[in-house]
C-alpha positions as CSV (number, residue, x, y, z in Angstrom):
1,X,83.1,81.1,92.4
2,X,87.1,80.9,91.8
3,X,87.8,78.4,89.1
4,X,90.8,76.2,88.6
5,X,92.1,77.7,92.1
6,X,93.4,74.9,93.5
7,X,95.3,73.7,90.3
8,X,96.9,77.5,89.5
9,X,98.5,77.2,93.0
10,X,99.8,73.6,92.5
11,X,101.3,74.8,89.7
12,X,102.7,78.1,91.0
13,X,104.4,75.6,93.8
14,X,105.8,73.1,91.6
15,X,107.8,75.3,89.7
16,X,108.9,76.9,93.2
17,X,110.1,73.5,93.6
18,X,108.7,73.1,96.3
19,X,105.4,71.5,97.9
20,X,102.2,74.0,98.8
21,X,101.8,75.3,101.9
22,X,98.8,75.3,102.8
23,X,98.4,76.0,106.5
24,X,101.1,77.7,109.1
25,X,101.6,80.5,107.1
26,X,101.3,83.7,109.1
27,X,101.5,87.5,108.1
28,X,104.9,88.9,109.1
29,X,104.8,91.2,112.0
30,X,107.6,93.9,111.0
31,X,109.8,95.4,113.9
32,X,109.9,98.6,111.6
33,X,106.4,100.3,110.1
34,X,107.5,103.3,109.0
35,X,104.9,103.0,106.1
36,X,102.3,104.0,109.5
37,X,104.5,107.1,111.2
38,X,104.6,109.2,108.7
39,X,102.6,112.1,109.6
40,X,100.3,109.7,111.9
41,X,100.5,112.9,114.7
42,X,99.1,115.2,112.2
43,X,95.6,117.0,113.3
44,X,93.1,117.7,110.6
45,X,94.1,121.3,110.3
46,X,97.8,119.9,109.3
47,X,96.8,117.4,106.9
48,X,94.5,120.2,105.1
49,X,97.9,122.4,104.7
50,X,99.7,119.3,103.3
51,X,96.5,118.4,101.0
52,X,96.7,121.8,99.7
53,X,100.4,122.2,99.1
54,X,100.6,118.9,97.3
55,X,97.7,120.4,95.2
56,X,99.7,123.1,93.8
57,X,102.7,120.3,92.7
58,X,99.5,118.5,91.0
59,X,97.6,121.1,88.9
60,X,94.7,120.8,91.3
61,X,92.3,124.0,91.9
62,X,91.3,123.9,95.6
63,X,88.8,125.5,97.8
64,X,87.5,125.2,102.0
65,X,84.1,126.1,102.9
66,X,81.9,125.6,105.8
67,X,79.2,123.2,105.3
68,X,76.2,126.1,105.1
69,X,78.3,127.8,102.1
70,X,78.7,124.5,100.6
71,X,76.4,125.4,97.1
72,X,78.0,129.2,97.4
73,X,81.7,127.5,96.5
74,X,80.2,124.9,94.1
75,X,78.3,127.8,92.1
76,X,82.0,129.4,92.7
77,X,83.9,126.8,90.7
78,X,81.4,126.3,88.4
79,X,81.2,130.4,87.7
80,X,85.2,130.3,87.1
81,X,85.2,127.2,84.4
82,X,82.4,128.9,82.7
83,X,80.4,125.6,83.2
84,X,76.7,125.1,83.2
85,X,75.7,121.2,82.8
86,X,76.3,119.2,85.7
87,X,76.2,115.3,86.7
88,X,76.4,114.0,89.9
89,X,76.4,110.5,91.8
90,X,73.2,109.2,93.0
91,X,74.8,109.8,96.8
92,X,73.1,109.7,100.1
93,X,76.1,112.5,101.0
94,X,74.4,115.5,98.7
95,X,71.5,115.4,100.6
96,X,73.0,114.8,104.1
97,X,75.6,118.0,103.0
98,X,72.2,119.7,102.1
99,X,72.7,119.7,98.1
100,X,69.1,118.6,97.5
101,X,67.8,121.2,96.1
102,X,71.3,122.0,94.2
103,X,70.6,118.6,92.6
104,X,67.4,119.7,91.4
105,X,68.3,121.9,89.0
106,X,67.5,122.0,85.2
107,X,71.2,121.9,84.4
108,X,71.9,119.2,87.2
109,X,71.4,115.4,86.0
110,X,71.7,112.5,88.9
111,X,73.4,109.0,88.0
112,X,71.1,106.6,86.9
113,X,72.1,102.9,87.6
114,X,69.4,101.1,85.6
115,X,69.9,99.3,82.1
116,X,68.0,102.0,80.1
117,X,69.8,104.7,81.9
118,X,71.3,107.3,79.9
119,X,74.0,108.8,82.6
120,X,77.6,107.6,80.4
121,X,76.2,109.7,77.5
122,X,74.9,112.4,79.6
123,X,78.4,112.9,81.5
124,X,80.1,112.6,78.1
125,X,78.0,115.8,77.2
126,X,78.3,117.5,80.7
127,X,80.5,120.2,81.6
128,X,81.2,119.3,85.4
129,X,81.3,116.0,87.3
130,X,81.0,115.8,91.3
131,X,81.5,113.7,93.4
132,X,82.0,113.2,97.4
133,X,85.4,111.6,98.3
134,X,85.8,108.6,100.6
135,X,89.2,108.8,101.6
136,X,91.7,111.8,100.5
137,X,95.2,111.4,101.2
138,X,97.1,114.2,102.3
139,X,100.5,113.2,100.9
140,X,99.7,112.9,97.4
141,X,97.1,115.1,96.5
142,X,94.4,111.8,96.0
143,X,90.4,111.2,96.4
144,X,89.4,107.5,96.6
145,X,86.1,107.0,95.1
146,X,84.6,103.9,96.2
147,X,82.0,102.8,93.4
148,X,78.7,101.7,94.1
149,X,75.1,101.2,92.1
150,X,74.6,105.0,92.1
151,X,78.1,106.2,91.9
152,X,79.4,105.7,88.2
153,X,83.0,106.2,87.5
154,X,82.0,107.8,84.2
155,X,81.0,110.5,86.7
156,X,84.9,111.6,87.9
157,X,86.0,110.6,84.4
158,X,84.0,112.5,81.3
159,X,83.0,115.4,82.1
160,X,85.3,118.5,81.2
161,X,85.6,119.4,84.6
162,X,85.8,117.5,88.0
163,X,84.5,118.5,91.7
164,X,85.4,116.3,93.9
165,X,83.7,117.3,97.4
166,X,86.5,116.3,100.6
167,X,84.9,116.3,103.9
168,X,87.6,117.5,106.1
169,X,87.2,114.1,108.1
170,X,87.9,112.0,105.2
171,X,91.5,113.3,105.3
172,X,94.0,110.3,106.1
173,X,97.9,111.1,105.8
174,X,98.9,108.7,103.0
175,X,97.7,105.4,100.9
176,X,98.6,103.2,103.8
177,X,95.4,104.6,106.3
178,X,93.4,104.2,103.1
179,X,93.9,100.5,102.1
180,X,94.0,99.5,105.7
181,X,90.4,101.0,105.9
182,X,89.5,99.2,102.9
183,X,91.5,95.9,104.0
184,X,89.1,95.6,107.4
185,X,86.0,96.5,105.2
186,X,87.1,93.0,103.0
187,X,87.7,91.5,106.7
188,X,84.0,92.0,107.8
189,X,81.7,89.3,107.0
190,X,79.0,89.8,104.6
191,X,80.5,92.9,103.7
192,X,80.2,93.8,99.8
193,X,83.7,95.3,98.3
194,X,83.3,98.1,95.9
195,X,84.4,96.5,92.2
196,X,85.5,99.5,91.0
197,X,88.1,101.7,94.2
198,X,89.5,105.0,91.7
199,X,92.4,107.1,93.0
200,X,92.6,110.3,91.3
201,X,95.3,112.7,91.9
202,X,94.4,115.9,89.8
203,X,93.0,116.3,86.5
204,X,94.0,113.7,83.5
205,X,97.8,113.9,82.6
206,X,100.5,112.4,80.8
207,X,104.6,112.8,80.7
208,X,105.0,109.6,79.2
209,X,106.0,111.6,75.6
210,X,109.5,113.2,76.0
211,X,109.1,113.2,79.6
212,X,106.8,116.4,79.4
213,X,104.1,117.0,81.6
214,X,100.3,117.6,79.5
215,X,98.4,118.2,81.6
216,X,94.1,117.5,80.8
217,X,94.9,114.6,77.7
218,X,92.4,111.8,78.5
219,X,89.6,113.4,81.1
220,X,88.6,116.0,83.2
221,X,91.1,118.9,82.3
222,X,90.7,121.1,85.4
223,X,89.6,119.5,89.0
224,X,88.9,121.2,91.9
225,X,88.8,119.8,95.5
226,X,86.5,121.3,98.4
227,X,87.1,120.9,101.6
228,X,84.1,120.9,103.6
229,X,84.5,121.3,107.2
230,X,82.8,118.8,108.7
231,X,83.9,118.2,112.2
């Protein structure tokens, strides 16, 4: 329910100085788009290079595995942060990526989206977060997370450390493949938008003091991406 819609745009047109328009208006179809050519010939292969040199300009630990060795790079990452508590999302993906049994560990906890559920404090406390990524864009070194009942951003955002595991087919050259994706999923009818979409380039950082990069100031201080091959 949108309140007072109809009088905010009245009022947005009158001091236009002009009258609303309320029907003939049409999107603009752009002779130009080079927003969609940059790197739209890439294979997957190509993308993953670009993913993990932009990683490197980022502070971003990264790692590619097949999908059987999956736990093997986790348990790798985990061994070189010296970490040991883990929370992850309550995902369909850990199971389907054959985590099941790497979620049932004493030191794993799973996302709780119930209002007794104890998950913010528990990632507060926890040394690693994990997560699967949506969409990753090659260009700039960024997962989308789209939120959901069992995916809590607290998840990707307290924990000391961040996983965030990239199927290889999730790769997409640059923001414009992802918000076009997410622009058709608003387009479908009776389809539910995520309230929360996170785009997280790298660990927590700052250069807003003195113009010097800290890196690690306000979240996760290390992150690590996995690329899973999928495909």
């Amino acid at each position: 329910m949108i309140q007072h819609r109809e009088t905010f745009l009245n009022n947005v047109a009158k001091k236009l100085g002009r009258t609303r328009k309320t029907t003939g208006v049409t999107r603009p179809d752009y002779r130009h788009k080079p927003q969609l050519e940059v790197m739209n010939e890439f294979t997957q292969d190509e993308l993953v290079s670009v993913l993990k040199t932009q990683c490197l300009a980022i502070h971003t630990d990264v790692k590619e595995t097949k999908l059987e060795a999956l736990v093997s790079a986790i348990d790798e990452v985990l061994d070189e942060y010296q970490a040991e508590s883990v929370i992850t999302w309550a995902d369909s993906r850990f199971e389907e990526y054959g985590l099941k049994s790497f979620q049932e560990r004493d030191t794993v906890d799973v996302w709780e989206a119930d209002e007794n559920s104890k998950s913010v404090e528990i990632a507060e406390r926890a040394d690693v977060g994990i997560t699967f990524a949506d969409y990753t864009l090659a260009e700039s070194g960024t997962v989308v997370l789209l939120s959901d009942k069992g995916k809590g951003r607290s998840v990707s955002l307290l924990p000391t450390y961040y996983i965030a595991i990239i199927p290889k087919s999730t790769l997409v050259p640059r923001m414009t493949q992802a918000t076009s994706a997410i622009h058709e999923m608003a387009k479908k009818s009776g389809s539910r938008i995520p309230s929360c979409i996170n785009f997280i380039s790298g660990p927590s950082n700052s250069a807003d003091i003195e113009m010097n990069l800290v890196v690690g100031v306000h979240g996760p201080v290390r992150a690590c991406y996995i690329i899973v091959d999928d495909m």
